[in-house]
Steps between C-alpha positions, in 0.01 A plus 500: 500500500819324313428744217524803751798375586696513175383855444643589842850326382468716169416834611832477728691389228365812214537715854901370483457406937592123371703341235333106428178317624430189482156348608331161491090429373289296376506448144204668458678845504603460132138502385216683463412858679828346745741540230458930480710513826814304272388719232601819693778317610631468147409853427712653781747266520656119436370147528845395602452119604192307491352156513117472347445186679575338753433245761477599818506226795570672866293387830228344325436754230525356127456786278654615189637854492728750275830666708540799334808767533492844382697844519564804309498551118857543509641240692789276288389161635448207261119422435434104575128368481483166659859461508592578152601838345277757278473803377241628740185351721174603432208586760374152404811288604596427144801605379661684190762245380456518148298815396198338665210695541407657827124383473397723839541770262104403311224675567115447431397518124193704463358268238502183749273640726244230518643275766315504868472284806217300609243655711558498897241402668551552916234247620335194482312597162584159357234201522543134359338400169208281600391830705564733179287284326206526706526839531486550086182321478350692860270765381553876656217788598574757203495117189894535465729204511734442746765476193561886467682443845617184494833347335750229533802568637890415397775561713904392397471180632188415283737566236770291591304237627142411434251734522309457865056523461550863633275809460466808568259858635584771246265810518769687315665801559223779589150328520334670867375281763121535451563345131708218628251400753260384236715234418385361812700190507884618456400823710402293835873321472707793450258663782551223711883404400631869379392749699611417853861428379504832277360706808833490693718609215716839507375576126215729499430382122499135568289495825255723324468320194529153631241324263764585219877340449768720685649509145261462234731619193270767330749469244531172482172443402450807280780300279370190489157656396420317180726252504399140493834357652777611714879390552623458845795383674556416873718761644685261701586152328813244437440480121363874321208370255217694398128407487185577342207558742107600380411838539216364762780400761654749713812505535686537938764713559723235474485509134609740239266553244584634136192624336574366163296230327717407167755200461786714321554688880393161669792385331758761522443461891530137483830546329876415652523875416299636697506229865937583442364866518245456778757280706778772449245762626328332759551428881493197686246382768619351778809269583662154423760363251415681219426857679163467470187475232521788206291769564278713210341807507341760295739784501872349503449146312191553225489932480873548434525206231560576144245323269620431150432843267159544403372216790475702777180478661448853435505341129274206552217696650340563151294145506566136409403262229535117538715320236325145390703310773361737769740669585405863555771780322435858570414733257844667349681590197547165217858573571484464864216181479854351389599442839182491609349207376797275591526586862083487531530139288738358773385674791162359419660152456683588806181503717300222311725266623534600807164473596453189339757368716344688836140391431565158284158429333529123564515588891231810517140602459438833377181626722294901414473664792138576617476835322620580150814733485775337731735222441430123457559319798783251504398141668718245511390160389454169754880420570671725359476788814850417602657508176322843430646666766840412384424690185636846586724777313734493789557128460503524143783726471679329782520242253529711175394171258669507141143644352461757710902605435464487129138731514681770734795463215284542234339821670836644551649463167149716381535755781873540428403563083311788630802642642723428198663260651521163294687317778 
């Protein structure tokens, strides 16, 4: 609807019945699949005036929004972005002042087309632990295990807090009905739990199908076929960190998932390089003081990136090797294992400590799960429950301690080598 709006204000202005508009909106309109209505804007015409953001404080509402002024291409009128003069104003709210670049203007890269969202599931598929675990050692009618359709489940706030004992129903993305019932188990709940809810929905697909996830990501999972590991980020967090998660877990729609399993593109995304570049591309999520939590998604923050030459992940899809501290390099050119080694060596360092400091072995037992093939389970010891809980990436880099600086600084200075930059 506000989007609609600015159209309206720009077809009168190319169709010369007005002269200026000015309108107000949330901040959100400079992001994302918002920001193509201030793209044709700029293509027809003038950003004029504008302020990126702003509070906004009138009869209760507290909300920060862009004011944005525009007219026709050939209007005389001094450019100002938040109050200060440039050259021109981009779709994005940034401004031109010094030959800056107009970063709306990037598009996918074919070659980083292995970034996905989580799978979305439209019911209550997921179950607690202890239940999961009953369920893997239940036996069904047909002598398979309950562990073909059964996974645990991480959503963003696992990742920015401590994971939560949840699980999850997966019978994938095209198993029938009659094959699912055999695992008797999983089928009764989603019978019991799924169906009635996915009966009343508009979507013929979804009420049909409703023993499978509205969104099961076909592609998603034809990606991470092979792969041992996965890195994923929460779409919507403070602090932009990325994570690696077992190939057993499945990952929510709240995550983005890049289906890459070597520490030289672990580390290139960990990089000040690329969160600046994610930031800049990004939207914001709701309100406050700061506009909001960074957003990240697939197409506009990880697809239109540019990876250092010759580390694309159309380039590290050849295989890995693990170098004797365990870090794992993909297989490239000697001249490109270079870079490569250096970013995987820190990014690997990056992590170690990291989870050392999450999951403190002084503090934690390290249970197997019931069945081989999914993660240990994390217990905390007798009295240190409290403290544990504390232990989370948000609150780490809230607090940004000098070792976790100096690892991050080490990991850019190897990222930035790859580019040819020595500074």
């Amino acid at each position: 609807l506000v989007t609609y709006w600015f159209e309206k204000a720009r077809a009168q202005i190319e169709a010369a019945k007005t002269q200026r508009a000015g309108l107000v909106a949330t901040q959100s309109i400079r992001r994302g699949s918002n920001q193509k209505v201030l793209t044709r804007i700029t293509e027809t015409g003038v950003i004029v005036e504008a302020w990126s953001d702003e509070p906004w404080i009138n009869e209760g509402a507290d909300v920060r929004v862009s004011l944005i002024a525009f007219a026709p291409p050939s209007t005389s009128q001094g450019i100002r972005l938040n109050g200060q003069p440039v050259a021109a104003i981009y779709a994005d709210l940034t401004g031109n002042a010094q030959g800056g670049l107009d970063l709306g203007q990037a598009k996918p890269l074919p070659s980083n087309a292995v970034a996905f969202e989580g799978t979305k599931k439209y019911g209550d598929f997921d179950i607690a632990g202890d239940l999961a675990r009953q369920w893997l050692l239940a036996p069904n009618p047909d002598g398979r295990s309950n562990r073909e359709v059964l996974k645990p489940w991480r959503n963003g706030q696992d990742l920015a807090r401590r994971p939560v004992d949840h699980w999850i129903i997966d019978f994938g993305v095209d198993r029938v009905e009659a094959d699912a019932a055999l695992f008797e188990q999983p089928y009764q709940h989603v019978l019991t739990h799924v169906k009635p809810s996915r009966s009343r929905v508009n979507n013929e697909h979804t009420r049909t199908y409703w023993w499978i996830h509205e969104r099961p990501r076909a592609a998603l999972r034809q990606s991470l076929a092979g792969l041992q590991r996965f890195i994923a980020t929460p779409r919507v967090a403070k602090h932009r960190f990325f994570v690696w998660l077992p190939a057993s877990v499945l990952p929510d729609t709240r995550l983005c998932v890049i289906c890459r399993d070597d520490d030289a593109t672990f580390g290139i995304l960990s990089s000040r390089l690329h969160v600046v570049w994610a930031l800049a591309k990004g939207s914001r999520h709701g309100d406050g003081d700061e506009g909001g939590r960074p957003t990240y998604n697939a197409g506009t923050c990880f697809e239109t990136f540019p990876f250092p030459e010759a580390l694309t992940p159309a380039d590290t899809a050849g295989g890995t090797e693990r170098l004797p501290s365990g870090a794992i390099i993909p297989s490239v050119a000697s001249d490109v294992r270079t870079h490569a080694e250096p970013i995987a060596e820190a990014a690997h360092q990056l992590d170690a400590l990291r989870r050392h400091w999450l999951n403190p072995p002084e503090w934690i037992e390290v249970v197997p799960e019931v069945v081989p093939g999914y993660p240990d389970r994390i217990i905390p010891k007798p009295k240190h429950e409290k403290e544990l809980k504390k232990r989370t990436l948000t609150n780490l880099y809230n607090a940004r301690p000098a070792w976790l600086d100096n690892a991050h600084k080490t990991l850019d200075a190897a990222v930035a080598a790859a580019y040819g930059w020595d500074d």
